[in-house]
C-alpha positions as CSV (number, residue, x, y, z in Angstrom):
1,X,75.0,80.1,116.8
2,X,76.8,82.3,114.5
3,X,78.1,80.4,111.7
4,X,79.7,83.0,109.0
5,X,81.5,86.0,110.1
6,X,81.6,88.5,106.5
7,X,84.0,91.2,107.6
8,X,85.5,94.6,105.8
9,X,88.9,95.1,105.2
10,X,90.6,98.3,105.2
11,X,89.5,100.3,107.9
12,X,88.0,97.4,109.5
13,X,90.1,93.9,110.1
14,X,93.3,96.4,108.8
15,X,96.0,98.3,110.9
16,X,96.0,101.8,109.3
17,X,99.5,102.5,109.2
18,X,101.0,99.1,107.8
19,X,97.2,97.6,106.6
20,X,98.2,93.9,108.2
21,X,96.0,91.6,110.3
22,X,96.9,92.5,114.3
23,X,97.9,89.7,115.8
24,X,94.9,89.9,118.2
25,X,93.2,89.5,115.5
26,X,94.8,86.3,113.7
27,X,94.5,84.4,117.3
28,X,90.6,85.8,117.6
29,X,89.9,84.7,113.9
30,X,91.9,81.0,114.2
31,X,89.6,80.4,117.8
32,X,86.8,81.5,115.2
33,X,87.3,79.0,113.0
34,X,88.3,76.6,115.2
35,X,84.4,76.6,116.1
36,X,83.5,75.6,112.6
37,X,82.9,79.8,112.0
38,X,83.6,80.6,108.4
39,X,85.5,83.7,108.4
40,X,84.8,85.4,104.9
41,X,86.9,88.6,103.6
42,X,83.9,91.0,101.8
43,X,85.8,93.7,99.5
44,X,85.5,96.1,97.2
45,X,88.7,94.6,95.9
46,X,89.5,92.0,93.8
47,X,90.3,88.2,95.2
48,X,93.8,89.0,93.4
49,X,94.9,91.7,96.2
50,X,93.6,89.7,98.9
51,X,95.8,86.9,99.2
52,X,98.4,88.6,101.3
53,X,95.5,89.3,104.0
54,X,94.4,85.5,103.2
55,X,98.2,84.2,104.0
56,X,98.0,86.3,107.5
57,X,94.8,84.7,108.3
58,X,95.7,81.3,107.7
59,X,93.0,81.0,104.7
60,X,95.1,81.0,101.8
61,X,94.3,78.5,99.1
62,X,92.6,76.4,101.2
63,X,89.1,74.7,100.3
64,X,85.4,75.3,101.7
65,X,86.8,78.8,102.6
66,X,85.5,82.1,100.8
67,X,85.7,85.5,99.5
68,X,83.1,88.3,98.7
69,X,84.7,90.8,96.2
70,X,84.0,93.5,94.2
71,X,81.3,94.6,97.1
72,X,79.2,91.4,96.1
73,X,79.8,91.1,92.6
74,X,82.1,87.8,92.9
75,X,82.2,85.2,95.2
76,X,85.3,82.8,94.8
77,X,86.7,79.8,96.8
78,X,90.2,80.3,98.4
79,X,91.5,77.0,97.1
80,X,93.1,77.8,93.6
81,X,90.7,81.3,93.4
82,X,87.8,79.3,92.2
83,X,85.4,81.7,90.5
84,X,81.7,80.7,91.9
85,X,79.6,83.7,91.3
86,X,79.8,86.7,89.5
87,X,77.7,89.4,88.1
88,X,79.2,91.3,85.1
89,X,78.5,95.5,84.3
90,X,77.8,95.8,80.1
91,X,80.1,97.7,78.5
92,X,78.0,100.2,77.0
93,X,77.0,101.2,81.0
94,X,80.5,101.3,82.3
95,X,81.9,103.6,78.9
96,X,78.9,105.8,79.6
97,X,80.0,106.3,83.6
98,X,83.2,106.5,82.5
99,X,83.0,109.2,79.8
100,X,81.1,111.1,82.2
101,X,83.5,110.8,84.8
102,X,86.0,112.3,82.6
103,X,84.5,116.1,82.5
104,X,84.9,116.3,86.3
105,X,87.7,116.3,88.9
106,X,88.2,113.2,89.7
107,X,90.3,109.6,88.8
108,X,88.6,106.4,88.3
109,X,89.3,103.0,88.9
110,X,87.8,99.6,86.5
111,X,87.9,96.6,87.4
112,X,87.5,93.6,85.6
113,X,87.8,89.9,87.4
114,X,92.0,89.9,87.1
115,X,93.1,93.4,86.8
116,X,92.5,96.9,88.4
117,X,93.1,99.7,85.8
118,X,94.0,103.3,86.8
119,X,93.4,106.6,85.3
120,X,94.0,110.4,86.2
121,X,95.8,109.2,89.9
122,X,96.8,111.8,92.1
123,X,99.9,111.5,94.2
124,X,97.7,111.2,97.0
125,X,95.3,107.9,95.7
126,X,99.2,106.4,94.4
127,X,99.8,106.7,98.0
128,X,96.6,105.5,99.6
129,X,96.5,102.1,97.3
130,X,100.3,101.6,97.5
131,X,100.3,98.0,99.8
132,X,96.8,97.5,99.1
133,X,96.3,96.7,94.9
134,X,98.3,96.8,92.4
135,X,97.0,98.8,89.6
136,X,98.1,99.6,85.5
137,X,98.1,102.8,84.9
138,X,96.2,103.8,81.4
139,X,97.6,107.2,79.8
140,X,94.6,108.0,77.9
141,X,91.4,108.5,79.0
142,X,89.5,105.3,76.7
143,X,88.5,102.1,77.8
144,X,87.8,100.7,74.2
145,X,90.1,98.0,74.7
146,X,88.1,96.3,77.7
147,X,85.6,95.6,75.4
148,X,84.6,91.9,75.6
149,X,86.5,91.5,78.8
150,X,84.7,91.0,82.1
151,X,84.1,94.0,84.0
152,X,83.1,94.3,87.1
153,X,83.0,97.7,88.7
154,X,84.1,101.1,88.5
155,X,84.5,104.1,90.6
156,X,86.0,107.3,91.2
157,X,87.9,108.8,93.9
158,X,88.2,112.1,95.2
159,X,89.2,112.6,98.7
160,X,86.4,114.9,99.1
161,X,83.5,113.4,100.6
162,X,81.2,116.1,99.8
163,X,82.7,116.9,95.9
164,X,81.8,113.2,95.7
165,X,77.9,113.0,97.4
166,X,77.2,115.7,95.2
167,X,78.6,113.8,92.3
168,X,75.5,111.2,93.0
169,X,73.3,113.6,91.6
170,X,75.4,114.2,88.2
171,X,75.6,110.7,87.6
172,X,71.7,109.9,88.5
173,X,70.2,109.7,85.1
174,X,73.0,106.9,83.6
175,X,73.5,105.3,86.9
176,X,69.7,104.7,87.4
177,X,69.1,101.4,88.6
178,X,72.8,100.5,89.1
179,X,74.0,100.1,92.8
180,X,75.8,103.2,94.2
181,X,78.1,103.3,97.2
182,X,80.8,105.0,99.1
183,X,84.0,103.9,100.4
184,X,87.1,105.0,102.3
185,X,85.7,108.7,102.3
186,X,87.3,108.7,99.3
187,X,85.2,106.4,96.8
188,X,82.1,106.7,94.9
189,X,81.2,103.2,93.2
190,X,79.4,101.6,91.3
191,X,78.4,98.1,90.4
192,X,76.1,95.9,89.0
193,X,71.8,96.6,89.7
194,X,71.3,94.5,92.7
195,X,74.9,93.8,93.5
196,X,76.2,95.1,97.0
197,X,78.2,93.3,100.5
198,X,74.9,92.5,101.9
199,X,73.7,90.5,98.3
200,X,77.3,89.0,98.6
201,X,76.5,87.5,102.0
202,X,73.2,86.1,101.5
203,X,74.3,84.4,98.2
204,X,77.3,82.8,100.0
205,X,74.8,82.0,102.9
206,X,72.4,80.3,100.4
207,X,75.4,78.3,99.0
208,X,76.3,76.8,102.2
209,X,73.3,76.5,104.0
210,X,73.3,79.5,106.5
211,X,70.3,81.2,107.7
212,X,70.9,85.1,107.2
213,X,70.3,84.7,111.4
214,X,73.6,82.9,111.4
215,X,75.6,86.0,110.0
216,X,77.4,89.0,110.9
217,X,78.9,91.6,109.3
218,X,81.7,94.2,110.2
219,X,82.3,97.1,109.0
220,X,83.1,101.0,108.9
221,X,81.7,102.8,105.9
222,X,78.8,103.3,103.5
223,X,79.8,100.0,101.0
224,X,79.4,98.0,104.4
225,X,75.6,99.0,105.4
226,X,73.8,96.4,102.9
227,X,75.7,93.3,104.4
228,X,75.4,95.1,107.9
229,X,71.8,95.2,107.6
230,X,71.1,92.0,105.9
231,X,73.3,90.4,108.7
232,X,72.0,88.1,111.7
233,X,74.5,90.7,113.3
234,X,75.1,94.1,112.1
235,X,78.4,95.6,113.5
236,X,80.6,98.8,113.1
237,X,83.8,99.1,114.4
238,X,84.4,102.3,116.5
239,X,85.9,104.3,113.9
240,X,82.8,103.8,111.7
241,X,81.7,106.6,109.4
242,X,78.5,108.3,111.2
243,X,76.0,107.6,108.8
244,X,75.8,103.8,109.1
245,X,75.7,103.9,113.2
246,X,72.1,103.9,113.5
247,X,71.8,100.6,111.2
248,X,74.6,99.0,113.7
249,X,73.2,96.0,116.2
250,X,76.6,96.5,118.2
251,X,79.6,99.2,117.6
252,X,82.7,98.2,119.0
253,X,85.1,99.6,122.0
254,X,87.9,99.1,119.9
255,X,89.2,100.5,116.6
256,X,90.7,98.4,113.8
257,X,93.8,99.4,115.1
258,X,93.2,98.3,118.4
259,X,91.7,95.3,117.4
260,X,87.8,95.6,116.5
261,X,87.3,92.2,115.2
262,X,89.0,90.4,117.8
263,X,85.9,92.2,120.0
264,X,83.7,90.9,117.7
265,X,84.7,87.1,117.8
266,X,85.4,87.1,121.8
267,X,82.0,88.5,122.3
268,X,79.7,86.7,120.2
269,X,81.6,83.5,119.4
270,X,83.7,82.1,122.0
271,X,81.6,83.2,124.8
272,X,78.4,82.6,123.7
């Protein structure tokens, strides 16, 4: 029996057009849980720009329940956003990703464990992340003043796909050994060495005594394929990005608009 169910969020358990949990999708997830299934949000965001999601779902502030963030580089309890693992990027790293970042076309994101900080936004990205993060905005492009805080990740967006896989390669020599993913066809990340979704899972499945076989893990782009593979069950949802098909155990009928995860849950859960 399934007993954790780690699943995406935009793209994924999100409506595209007002990025809310379907209803379908509430009554699927509550039957879930209902089961004893632990249904665990796994981000690239924050915990902090979650808890609207959390309220829909029923999870909000409440104990024994859990949240993957940063694509695996936190893991907090719902009840009272109880920080119970994290993995932290130096500073010296992130300034020199950053400062490289700067010579190219494209605006970056960092994120520390409280705050998401913006720089170089488009009109587009403002209106991509409007509903889904709240962000300040930094004028100048210098990060001295995180120094000593916690951070966590950064990326940069471009809503070229192919401007940003070939960004990979100019990034290769300082980002060596760090983790490197894609997101939203508009993303390039990076976090902590060792630090992705699927490390996220099987730490959280460690914690609570969950055999890896006991997992699964939806998703629709590139950030999603570690937890998708380390998963008991590795799904996609049928607007998945190509490239992580292959890796898939099941791909879905349905979209996340037309209800992906409710699939999911009738078909492995409350059948079976």
């Amino acid at each position: 029996m399934y007993k954790i169910i780690a699943c995406d969020l935009d793209e994924t358990l999100l409506t595209t057009t007002d990025r809310k949990v379907s209803a379908k999708n509430v009554a699927a997830v509550k039957a879930a849980r209902e089961r004893g299934v632990k249904f665990v949000v796994a981000t690239g965001r924050g915990f902090p720009s979650v808890s609207g999601t959390l309220s829909e779902l029923g999870l909000l502030d409440l104990p024994d329940e859990y949240v993957i963030s940063f694509n695996g580089a936190a893991i907090t309890e719902n009840r009272g956003n109880r920080l119970l693992h994290c993995v932290e990027m130096p500073f010296e790293i992130v300034e020199k990703i950053f400062k490289r970042g700067e010579a190219f076309d494209l605006g970056a994101h960092i994120y520390t464990l409280d705050k998401v900080y913006g720089y170089r936004f488009t009109d587009n990205e403002r209106a991509y992340l409007a509903g889904r993060m709240e962000v300040e905005m930094r004028d100048d492009w210098n990060m001295d003043f995180l120094r000593g805080d916690k951070i966590v990740k950064i990326l940069f967006v471009n809503p070229n796909q192919n401007y940003l896989w070939q960004m990979e390669r100019e990034f290769a020599d300082i980002a060596a050994g760090l983790t490197v993913s894609f997101s939203s066809n508009r993303y390039i990340e990076f976090s902590p060495a060792g630090v992705d979704k699927g490390s996220g899972l099987l730490k959280l499945a460690e914690m609570l005594g969950v055999k890896p076989e006991e997992t699964i893990a939806i998703g629709d782009n590139f950030n999603d394929l570690s937890m998708i593979r380390a998963a008991g069950l590795g799904v996609g949802v049928a607007n998945c990005v190509d490239g992580i098909k292959s890796d898939c155990n099941y791909i879905t009928n349905a979209t996340n608009d037309e209800g992906a995860v409710a699939e999911v849950i009738e078909n492995f859960i409350l059948r079976a």
